[in-house]
Every structure is written in C-alpha cells, then in structure tokens.
C-alpha positions as CSV (number, residue, x, y, z in Angstrom):
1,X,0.3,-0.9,18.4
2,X,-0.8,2.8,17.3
3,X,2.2,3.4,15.1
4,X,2.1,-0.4,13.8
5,X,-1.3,0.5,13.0
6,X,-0.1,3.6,11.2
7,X,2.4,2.2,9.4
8,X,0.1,-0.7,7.6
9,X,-2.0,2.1,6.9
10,X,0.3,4.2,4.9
11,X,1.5,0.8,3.1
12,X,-2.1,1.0,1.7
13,X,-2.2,3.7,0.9
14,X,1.6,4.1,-1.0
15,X,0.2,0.8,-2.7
16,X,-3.1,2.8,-3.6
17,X,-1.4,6.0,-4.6
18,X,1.1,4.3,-7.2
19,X,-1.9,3.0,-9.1
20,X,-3.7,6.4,-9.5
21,X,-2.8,9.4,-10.8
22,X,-0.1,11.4,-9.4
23,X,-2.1,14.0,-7.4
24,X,-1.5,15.4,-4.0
25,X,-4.1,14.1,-2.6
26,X,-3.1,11.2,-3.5
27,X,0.6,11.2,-2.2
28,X,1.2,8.3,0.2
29,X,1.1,9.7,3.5
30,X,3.6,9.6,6.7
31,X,5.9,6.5,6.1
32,X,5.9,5.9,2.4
33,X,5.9,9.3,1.2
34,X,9.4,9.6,0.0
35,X,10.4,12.8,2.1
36,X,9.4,10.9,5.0
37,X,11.6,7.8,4.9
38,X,15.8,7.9,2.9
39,X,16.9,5.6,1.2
40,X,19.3,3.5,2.9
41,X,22.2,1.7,1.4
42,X,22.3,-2.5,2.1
43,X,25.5,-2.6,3.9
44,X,24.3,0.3,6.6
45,X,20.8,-2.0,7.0
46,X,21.4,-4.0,10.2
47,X,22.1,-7.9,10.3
48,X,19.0,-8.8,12.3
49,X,16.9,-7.1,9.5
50,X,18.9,-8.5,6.7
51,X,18.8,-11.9,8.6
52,X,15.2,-12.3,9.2
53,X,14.6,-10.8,5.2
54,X,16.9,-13.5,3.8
55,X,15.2,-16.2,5.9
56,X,12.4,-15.3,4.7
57,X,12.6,-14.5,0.9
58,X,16.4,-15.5,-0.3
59,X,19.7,-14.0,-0.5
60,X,19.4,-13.0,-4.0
61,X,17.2,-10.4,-4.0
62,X,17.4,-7.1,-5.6
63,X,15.9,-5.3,-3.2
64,X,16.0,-1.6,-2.1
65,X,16.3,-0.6,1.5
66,X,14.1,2.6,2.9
67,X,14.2,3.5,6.6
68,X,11.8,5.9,8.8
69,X,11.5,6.3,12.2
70,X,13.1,2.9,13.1
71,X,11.1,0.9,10.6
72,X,12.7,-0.7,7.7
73,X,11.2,-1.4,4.0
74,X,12.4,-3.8,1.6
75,X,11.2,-3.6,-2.1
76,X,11.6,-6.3,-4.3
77,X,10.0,-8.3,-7.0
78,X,9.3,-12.0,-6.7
79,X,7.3,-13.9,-9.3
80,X,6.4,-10.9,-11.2
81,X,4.8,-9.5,-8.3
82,X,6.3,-5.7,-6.6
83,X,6.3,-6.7,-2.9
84,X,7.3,-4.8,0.4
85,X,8.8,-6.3,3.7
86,X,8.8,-4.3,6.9
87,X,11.0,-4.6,9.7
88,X,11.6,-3.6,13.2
89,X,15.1,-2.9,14.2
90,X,15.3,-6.3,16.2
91,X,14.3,-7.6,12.7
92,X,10.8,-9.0,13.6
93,X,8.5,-8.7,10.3
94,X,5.8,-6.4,11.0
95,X,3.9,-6.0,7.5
96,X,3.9,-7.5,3.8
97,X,2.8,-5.7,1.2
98,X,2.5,-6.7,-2.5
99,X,0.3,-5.7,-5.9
100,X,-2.2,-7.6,-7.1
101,X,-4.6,-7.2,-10.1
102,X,-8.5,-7.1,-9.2
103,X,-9.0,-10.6,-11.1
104,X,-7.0,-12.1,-8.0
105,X,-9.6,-11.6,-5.6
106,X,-12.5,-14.0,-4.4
107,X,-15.3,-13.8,-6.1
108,X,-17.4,-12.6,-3.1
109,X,-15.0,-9.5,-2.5
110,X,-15.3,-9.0,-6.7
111,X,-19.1,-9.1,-6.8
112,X,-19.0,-7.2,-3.6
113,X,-17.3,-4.8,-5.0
114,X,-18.5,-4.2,-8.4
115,X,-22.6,-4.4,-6.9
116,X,-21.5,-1.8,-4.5
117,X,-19.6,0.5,-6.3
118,X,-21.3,0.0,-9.7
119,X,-21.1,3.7,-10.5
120,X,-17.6,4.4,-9.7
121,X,-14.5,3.7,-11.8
122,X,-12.8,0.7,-9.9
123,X,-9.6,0.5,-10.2
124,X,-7.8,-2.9,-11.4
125,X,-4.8,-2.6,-9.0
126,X,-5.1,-3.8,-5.8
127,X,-3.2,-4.1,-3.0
128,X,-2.6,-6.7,-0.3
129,X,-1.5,-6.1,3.2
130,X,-0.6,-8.5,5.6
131,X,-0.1,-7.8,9.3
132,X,-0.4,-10.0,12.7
133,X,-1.9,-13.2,10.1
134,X,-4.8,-10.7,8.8
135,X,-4.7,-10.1,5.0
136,X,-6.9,-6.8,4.0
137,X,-7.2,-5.1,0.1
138,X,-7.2,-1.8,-0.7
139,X,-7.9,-0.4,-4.0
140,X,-9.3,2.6,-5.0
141,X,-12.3,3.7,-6.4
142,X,-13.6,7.0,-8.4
143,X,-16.6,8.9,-9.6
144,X,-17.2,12.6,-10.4
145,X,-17.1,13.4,-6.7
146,X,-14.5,12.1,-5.4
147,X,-11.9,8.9,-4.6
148,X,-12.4,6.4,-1.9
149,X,-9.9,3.9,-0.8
150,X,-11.4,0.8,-0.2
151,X,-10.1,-2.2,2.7
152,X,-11.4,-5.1,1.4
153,X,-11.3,-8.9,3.2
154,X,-12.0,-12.1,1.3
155,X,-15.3,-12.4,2.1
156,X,-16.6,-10.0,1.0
157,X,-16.8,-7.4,3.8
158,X,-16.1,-3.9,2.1
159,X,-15.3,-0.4,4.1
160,X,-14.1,2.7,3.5
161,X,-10.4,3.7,4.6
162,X,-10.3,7.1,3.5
163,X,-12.2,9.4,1.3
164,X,-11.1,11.7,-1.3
165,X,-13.6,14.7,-2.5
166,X,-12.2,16.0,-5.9
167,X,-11.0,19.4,-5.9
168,X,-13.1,22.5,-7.2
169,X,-11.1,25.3,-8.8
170,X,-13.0,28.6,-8.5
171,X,-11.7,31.6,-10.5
172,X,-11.6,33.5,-13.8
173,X,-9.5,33.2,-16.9
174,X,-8.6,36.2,-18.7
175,X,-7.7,36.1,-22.3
C-alpha cells in the first residue's frame, strides 16, 4: 500500500510540475521523472494491461506507454483532456490521472482556496487523481517565499502536500 501510496503521490506531483516552471525543484519525483521510468513500446506492454486499458477507454487510443518498477502509465488525450492510466502487471488499474483547469472545481474547494491562499499566485491548472474511488486535486500555489503543492477534495478540505522554499543565491558578481 506504501508504494501505491507513492506512486499517486508522484502522479501529483508530475501533474503539478508540468504546469509550473521547469525548475528542479520542481522535477516530478521517483516515478514520473523521466529517468526513472523508459518508455516502452505498445507491442512489449503486456496483454492484461493492454486488455484492462482498452476495456476501459477504447482501442483507438494514441496513447504512449511508460514503465517503472513494474508499474505501467498510459498517456492519452480524451475529450481534450491529457489523462494518465496506471497499471499493475496483472493489469488491475491502480490510479487515474488527468488535467483540469481551476474553473472545474466546486465552488467550496474554489472559495476555499482563493480565501486561504489570497496572497499567493494560484495556479489555474489543476490536477485530479483518482485512486481506491477517492478523487483528490493538487495544484500549486506561489508567493515570494516559496511553492506549496496543494491536495485539495471537493469540499472544500485544503492541505498541504509538499512545500517548496524558493532558492536564495548568495555571492558576488564581478564586472
């Protein structure tokens, strides 16, 4: 339950990370970080996975395989949405993943959000996570001290999944 735990968590956060700047700090972490998980061809992606994929979103998908540590991602596009499927190896879904724009949550989680973090810069992409029939948000949000990646329910219900202090260079410039 650990890694599953893990692995939703770095969904998030690869979701998070592609709506922000490029920085380090803001490099997906463990499973989505592309030199953690190769890309792997359809054909070499095993029939139980492809099975339970098709079952569930069509066979004609454009989709793109990556694999790490046993775990399987499908990325696709579906009604204008990016979404991600994960798979065990016996082809059970474990997570969904997609993007979402901050207009499509409640309205509690919005006002929530925009009471609470009314000095930071919110960001407008969210995204929406889906594991064992609980759906959380995460989104990122930014001030002069720092980044926090938000977890967000429908409700309302905000916490913080990760802060992110800004970096301070130190040093001299000589001309």
């Amino acid at each position: 339950m650990k890694k599953l735990t893990a692995m939703v968590a770095a969904l998030a956060l690869f979701f998070t990370a592609t709506a922000t700047d490029p920085t380090p700090e803001f490099e997906p972490i463990a499973l989505f970080n592309s030199s953690n998980s190769k890309a792997v061809k359809s054909e070499k992606v095993n029939v139980l996975i492809k099975d339970a994929f098709k079952e569930s979103y069509g066979k004609n998908k454009d989709v793109s395989w990556r694999e790490n540590k046993g775990i399987y991602f499908a990325y696709f596009t579906e009604a204008g949405k990016q979404l991600t499927a994960s798979y065990n190896t016996d082809g059970e879904l474990i997570a969904t993943g997609k993007k979402l724009s901050i207009d499509d949550l409640t309205e509690a989680t919005r006002n929530a959000l925009y009471e609470r973090y009314k000095d930071y810069n919110i960001q407008s992409e969210v995204s929406e996570i889906t594991m064992n029939d609980e759906t959380y948000f995460y989104l990122t949000v930014s001030n002069s001290k720092g980044s926090k990646i938000l977890k967000c329910d429908s409700e309302g219900n905000i916490s913080v999944f990760k802060n992110i202090k800004k970096k301070v260079l130190v040093g001299s410039v000589e001309v």
